[in-house]
C-alpha positions as CSV (number, residue, x, y, z in Angstrom):
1,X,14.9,-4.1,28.5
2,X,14.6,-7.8,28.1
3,X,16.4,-9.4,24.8
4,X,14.3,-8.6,21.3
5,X,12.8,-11.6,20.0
6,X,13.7,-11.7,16.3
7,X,11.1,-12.8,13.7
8,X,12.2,-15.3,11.1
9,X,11.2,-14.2,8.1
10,X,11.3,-15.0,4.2
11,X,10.4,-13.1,0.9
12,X,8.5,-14.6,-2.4
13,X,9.5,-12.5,-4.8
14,X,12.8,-11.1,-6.0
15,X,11.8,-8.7,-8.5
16,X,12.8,-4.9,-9.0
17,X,11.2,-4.1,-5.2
18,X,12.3,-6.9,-3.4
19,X,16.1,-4.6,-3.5
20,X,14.5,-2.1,-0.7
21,X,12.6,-4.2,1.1
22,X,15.7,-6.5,2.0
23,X,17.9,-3.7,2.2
24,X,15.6,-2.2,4.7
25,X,14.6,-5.1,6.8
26,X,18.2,-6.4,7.2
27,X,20.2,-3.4,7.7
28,X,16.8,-1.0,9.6
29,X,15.3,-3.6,11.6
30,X,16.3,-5.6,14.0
31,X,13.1,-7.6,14.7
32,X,13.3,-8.9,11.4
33,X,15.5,-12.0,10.6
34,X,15.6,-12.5,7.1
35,X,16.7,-15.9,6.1
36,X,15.6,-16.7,2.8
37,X,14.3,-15.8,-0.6
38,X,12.4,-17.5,-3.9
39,X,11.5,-16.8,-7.1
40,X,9.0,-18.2,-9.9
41,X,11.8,-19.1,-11.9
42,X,14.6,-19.0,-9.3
43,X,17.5,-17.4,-11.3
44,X,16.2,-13.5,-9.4
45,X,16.7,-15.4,-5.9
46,X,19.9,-16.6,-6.5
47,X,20.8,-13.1,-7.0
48,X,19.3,-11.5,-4.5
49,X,20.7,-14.2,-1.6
50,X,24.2,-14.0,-3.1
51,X,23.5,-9.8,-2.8
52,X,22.0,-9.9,0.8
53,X,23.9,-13.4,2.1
54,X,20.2,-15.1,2.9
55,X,19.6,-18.0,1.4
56,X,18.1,-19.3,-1.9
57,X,14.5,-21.3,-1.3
58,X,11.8,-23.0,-3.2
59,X,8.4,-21.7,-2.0
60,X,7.6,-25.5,-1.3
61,X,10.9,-25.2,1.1
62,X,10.0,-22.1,2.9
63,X,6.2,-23.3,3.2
64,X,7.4,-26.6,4.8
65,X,10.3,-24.6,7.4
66,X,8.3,-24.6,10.3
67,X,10.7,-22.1,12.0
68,X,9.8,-19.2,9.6
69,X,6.9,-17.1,11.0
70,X,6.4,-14.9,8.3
71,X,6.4,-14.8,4.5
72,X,6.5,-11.5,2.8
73,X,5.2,-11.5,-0.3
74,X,6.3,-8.9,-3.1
75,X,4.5,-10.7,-6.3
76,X,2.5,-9.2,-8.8
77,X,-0.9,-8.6,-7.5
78,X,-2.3,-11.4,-9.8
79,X,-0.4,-14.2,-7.8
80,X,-1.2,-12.5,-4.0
81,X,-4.1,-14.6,-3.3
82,X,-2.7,-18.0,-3.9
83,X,0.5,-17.1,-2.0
84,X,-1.6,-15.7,0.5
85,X,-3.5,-19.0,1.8
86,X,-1.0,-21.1,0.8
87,X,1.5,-19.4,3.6
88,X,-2.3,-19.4,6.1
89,X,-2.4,-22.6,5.6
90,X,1.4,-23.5,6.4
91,X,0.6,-21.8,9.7
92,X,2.4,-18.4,8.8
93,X,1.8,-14.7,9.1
94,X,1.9,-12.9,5.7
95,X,3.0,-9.1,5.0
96,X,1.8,-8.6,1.2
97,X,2.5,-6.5,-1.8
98,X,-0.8,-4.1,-2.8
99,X,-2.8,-4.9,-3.3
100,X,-3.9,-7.7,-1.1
101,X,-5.5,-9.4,-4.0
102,X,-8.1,-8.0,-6.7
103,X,-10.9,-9.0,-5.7
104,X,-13.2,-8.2,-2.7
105,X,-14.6,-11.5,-2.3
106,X,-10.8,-13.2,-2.1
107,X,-10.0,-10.6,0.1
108,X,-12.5,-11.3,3.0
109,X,-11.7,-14.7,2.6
110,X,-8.5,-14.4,3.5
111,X,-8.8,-12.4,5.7
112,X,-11.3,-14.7,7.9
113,X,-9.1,-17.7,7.4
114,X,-6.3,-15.2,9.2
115,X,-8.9,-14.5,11.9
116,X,-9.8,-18.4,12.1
117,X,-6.2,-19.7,12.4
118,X,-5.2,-16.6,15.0
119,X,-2.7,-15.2,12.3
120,X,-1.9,-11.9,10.9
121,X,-2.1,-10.7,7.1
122,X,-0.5,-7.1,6.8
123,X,-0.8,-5.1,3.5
124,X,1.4,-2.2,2.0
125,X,1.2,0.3,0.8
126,X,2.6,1.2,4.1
127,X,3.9,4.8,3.0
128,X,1.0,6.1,5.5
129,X,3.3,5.1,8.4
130,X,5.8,7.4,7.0
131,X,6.8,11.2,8.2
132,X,4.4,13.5,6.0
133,X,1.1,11.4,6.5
134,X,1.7,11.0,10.5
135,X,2.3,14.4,10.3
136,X,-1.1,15.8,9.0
137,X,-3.3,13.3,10.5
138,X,-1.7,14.5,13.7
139,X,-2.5,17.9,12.8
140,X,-6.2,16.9,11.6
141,X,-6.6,14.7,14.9
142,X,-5.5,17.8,16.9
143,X,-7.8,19.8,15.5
144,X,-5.4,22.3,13.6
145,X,-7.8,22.5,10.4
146,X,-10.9,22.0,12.4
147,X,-13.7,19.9,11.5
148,X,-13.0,17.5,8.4
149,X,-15.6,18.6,5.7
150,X,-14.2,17.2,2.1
151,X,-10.5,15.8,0.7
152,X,-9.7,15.1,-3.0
153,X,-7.0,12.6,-3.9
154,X,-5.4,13.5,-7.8
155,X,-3.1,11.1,-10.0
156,X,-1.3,11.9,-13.1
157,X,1.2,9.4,-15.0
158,X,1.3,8.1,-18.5
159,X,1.4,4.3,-18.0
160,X,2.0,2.9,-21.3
161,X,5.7,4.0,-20.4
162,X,5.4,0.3,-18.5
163,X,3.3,-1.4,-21.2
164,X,5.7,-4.3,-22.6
165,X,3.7,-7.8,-23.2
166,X,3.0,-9.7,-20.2
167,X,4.0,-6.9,-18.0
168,X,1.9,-6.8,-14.8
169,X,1.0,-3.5,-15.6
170,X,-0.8,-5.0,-18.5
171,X,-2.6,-7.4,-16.3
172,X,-5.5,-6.9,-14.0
173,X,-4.4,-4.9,-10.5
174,X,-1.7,-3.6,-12.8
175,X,-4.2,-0.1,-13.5
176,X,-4.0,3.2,-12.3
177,X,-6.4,2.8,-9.6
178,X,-5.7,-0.6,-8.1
179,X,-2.1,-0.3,-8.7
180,X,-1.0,3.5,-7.8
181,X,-4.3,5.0,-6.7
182,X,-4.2,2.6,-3.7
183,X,-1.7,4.7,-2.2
184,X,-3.8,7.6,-2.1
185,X,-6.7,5.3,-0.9
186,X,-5.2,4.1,1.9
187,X,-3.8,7.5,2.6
188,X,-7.3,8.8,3.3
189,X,-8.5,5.6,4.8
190,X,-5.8,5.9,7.3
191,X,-7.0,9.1,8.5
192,X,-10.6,9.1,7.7
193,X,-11.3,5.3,8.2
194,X,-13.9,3.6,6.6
195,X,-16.2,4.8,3.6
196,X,-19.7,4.1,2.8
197,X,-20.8,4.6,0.0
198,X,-19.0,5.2,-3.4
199,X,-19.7,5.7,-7.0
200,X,-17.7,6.1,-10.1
201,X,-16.4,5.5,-13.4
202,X,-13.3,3.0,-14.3
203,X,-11.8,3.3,-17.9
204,X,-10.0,1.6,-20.1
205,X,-8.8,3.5,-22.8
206,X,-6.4,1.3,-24.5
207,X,-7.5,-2.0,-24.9
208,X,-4.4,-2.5,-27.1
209,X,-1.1,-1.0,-27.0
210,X,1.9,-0.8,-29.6
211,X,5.3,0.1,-28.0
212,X,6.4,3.3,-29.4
213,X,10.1,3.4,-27.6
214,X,12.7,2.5,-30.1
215,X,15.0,1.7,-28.0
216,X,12.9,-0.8,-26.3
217,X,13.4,-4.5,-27.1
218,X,9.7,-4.8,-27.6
219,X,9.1,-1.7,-29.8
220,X,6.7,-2.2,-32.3
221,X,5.2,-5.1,-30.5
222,X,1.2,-5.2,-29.4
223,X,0.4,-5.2,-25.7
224,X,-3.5,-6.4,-24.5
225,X,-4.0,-4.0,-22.0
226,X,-6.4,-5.7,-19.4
227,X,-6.8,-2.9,-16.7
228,X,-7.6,0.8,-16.6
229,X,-6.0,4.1,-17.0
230,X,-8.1,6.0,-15.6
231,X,-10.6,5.8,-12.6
232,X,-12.7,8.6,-11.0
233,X,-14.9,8.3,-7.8
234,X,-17.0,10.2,-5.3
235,X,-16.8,8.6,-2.0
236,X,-18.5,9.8,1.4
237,X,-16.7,8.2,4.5
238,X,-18.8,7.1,7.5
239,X,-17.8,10.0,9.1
240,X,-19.4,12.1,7.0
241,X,-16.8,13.6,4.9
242,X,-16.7,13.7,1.2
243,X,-14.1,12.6,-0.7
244,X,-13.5,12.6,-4.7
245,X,-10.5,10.7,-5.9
246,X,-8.9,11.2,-10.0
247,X,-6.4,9.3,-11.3
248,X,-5.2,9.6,-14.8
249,X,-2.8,7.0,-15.9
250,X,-3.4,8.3,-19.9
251,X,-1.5,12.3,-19.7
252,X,2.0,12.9,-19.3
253,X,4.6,13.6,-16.8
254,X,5.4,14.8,-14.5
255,X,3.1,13.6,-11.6
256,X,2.0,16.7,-10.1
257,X,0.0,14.0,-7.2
258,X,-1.8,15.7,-4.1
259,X,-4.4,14.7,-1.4
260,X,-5.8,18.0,0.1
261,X,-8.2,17.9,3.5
262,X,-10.7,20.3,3.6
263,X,-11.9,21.6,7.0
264,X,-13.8,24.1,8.9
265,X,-10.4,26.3,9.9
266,X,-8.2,25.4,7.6
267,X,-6.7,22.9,4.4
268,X,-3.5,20.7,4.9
269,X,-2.4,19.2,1.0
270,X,0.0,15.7,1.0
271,X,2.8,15.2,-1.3
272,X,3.1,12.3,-3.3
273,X,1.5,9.4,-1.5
274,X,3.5,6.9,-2.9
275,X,6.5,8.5,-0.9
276,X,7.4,8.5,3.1
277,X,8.4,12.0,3.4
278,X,7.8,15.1,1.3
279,X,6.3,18.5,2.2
280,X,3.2,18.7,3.9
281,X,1.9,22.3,3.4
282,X,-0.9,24.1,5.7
283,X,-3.2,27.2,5.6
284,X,-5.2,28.0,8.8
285,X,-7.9,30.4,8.6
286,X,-7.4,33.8,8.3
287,X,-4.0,33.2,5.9
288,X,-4.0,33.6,2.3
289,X,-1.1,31.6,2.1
290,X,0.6,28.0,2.4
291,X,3.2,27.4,4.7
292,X,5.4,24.0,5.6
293,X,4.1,22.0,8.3
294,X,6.4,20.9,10.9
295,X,7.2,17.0,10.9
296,X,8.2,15.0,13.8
297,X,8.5,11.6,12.7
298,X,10.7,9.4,11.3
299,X,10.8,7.7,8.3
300,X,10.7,10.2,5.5
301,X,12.9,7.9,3.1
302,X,12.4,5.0,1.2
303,X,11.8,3.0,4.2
304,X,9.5,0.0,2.1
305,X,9.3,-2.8,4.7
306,X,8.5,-0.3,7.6
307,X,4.9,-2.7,7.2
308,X,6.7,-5.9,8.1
309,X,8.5,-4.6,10.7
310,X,5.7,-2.7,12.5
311,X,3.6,-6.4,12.1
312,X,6.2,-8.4,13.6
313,X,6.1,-6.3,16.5
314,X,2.6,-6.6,16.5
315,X,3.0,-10.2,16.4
316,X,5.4,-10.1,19.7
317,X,3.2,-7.9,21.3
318,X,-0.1,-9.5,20.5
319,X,-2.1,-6.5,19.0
320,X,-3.2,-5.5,15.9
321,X,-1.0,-4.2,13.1
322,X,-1.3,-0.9,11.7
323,X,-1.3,-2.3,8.1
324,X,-3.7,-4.7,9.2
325,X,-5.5,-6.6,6.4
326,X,-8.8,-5.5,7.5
327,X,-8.3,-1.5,6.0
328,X,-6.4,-3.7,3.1
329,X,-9.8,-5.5,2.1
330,X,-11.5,-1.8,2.4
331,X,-9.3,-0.3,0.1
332,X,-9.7,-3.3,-2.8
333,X,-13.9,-3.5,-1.8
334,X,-14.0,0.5,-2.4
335,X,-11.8,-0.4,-5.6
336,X,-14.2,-3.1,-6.8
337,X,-17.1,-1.2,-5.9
338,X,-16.0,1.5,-8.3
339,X,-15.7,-0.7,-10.8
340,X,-19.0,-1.7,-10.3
341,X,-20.9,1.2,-10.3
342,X,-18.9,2.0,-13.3
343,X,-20.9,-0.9,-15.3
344,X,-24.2,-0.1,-13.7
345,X,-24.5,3.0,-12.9
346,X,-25.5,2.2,-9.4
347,X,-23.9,3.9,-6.3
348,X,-22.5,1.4,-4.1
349,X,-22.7,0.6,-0.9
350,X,-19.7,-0.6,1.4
351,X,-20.0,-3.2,4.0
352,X,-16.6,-3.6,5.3
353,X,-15.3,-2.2,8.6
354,X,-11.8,-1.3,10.0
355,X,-10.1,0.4,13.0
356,X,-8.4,3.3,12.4
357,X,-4.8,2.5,12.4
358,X,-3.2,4.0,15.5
359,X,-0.4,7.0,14.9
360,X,2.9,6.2,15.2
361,X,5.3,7.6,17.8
362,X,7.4,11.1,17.3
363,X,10.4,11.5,17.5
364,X,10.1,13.1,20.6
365,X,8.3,10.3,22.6
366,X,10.8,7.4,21.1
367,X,14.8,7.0,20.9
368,X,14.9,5.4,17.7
369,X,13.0,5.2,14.7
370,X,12.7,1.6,15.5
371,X,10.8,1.8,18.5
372,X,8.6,4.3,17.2
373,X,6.3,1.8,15.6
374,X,6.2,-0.3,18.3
């Protein structure tokens, strides 16, 4: 096997996330050279360079280092856009935080300045690449459930745990549905593919917020709450299937989060989307109860940055990555479009397309959890 052609690479961002991601992409993957970090105020990526021996940057530095091919970019979801064409523009690829921005319109625009300047935009969440959701779409794809008829998506959190002022939870894409129901979007999307059609309702509850902890050194303080906790849809995918998606950011814990498939022989039901790994359960017809599916992938740990890596091989190898930006801008138009029919009352209609992002390979076909996303 010819020598690996390593991607240099840099993170924006060196907030609470950016921990995994750089532990992962330095110590998991090889195609990845890391080389440098930034921060808005530069004092979070002094600390994570000194933790992970990279080096501290300003973004003007990294934007002007012609030798770095790709930025990662793990800001809140307010500052993606910006980042986003400002790394285009520099000539670089970009693997993205969710969601790729907030707004459908933004979204397709960056995503054909990517097309026009032959570069790639990838877009977590990538938790589909993981072991439990290559695990049931390879069941659904063989056929062990039948045909696909219906799938529900369900959320449960209370979110004003995160409500302290200025918080990007507080903040637009900070909500239950752009924020943590994207994982269970791009779950389905990832075996389903595109949707057509969608109507819903998007809620905020709790325009404003008063911090109850006491031992919080904001309690007592107001938060303006500017997203919402809690979105419901009814979607039907261009395949036919119906979906229905809940997610209740104003309840309790614990999550109890699923994503169930319906179909003609049988039901498979995810765990928690926002994870690689978990129990995938199935019933075929003819049982009257659930039993474990067998997985044979890797990747059921926190393996954040499993995106990046899988693009930079898609980079080498001149294809399209499996995180591509194109289901990305899907996910946020069938966001935005609930939102819309929320303040009509008008079903929408979706006009974006994607590929169906490929399966990875099992542990069978691959020696190392590496090459199974190439």
């Amino acid at each position: 096997m010819s020598e690996l052609r390593r991607i240099k690479t840099a993170v924006f961002g060196c907030g609470q996330i950016s921990e995994v991601y750089l532990q992962n992409m330095i110590n998991r993957f090889d195609v990845l050279e890391i080389v440098g970090c930034c921060s808005k105020n530069g004092s979070s990526a002094e600390k994570r360079a000194k933790q992970f021996g990279i080096k501290p940057m300003t973004e003007q530095e990294i934007l002007n280092d012609a030798s770095i091919e790709l930025v990662v970019n793990l800001t809140p979801a307010t500052e993606h856009y910006d980042i986003i064409k400002k790394s285009l523009l520099a000539g670089k690829h970009v693997y993205t935080e969710k969601v790729v921005t907030t707004d459908y319109n933004k979204a397709k625009e960056l995503l054909e300045l990517a097309d026009k300047k032959g570069l790639y935009v990838g877009c977590a969440p990538d938790t589909f690449l993981g072991s439990a959701i290559q695990s049931a779409k390879n069941a659904i794809e063989n056929g062990e459930i039948g045909e696909l008829m219906s799938c529900s998506a369900n959320l449960n959190r209370d979110v004003t745990c995160s409500y302290t002022p200025g918080r990007f939870t507080t903040q637009k894409g900070g909500g239950v549905g752009f924020d943590v129901g994207i994982y269970y979007i791009t779950a389905m999307l990832s075996v389903l593919g595109p949707a057509s059609k969608v109507c819903g309702f998007s809620v905020n509850t709790t325009p404003e917020y008063i911090v109850e902890d006491k031992n919080s050194e904001f309690y007592g303080q107001k938060c303006i709450i500017e997203n919402e906790n809690i979105m419901t849809a009814n979607a039907i995918f261009k395949n036919g299937v119906i979906g229905t998606m809940h997610f209740c950011g104003r309840t309790i814990y614990p999550e109890t989060p699923s994503i169930v498939f319906y179909g003609t022989k049988g039901i498979i039901v995810l765990p928690d989307p926002n994870c690689f790994g978990g129990k995938v359960l199935i019933m075929r017809k003819g049982e009257s109860q659930y039993s474990e599916l067998e997985q044979k992938y890797h990747f059921s740990d926190n393996s954040r940055g499993l995106g990046t890596a899988e693009m930079a091989y898609s980079i080498i190898e001149g294809r399209k990555p499996r995180a591509d930006i194109s289901m990305a801008a899907h996910a946020v138009e069938l966001l935005c479009a609930v939102v819309e029919s929320s303040d009509t009352g008008i079903t929408q209609t979706l006009t974006s397309e994607f590929e169906i992002p490929k399966g990875i390979k099992s542990i069978a076909q691959t020696d190392s959890e590496e090459d199974s996303i190439r």
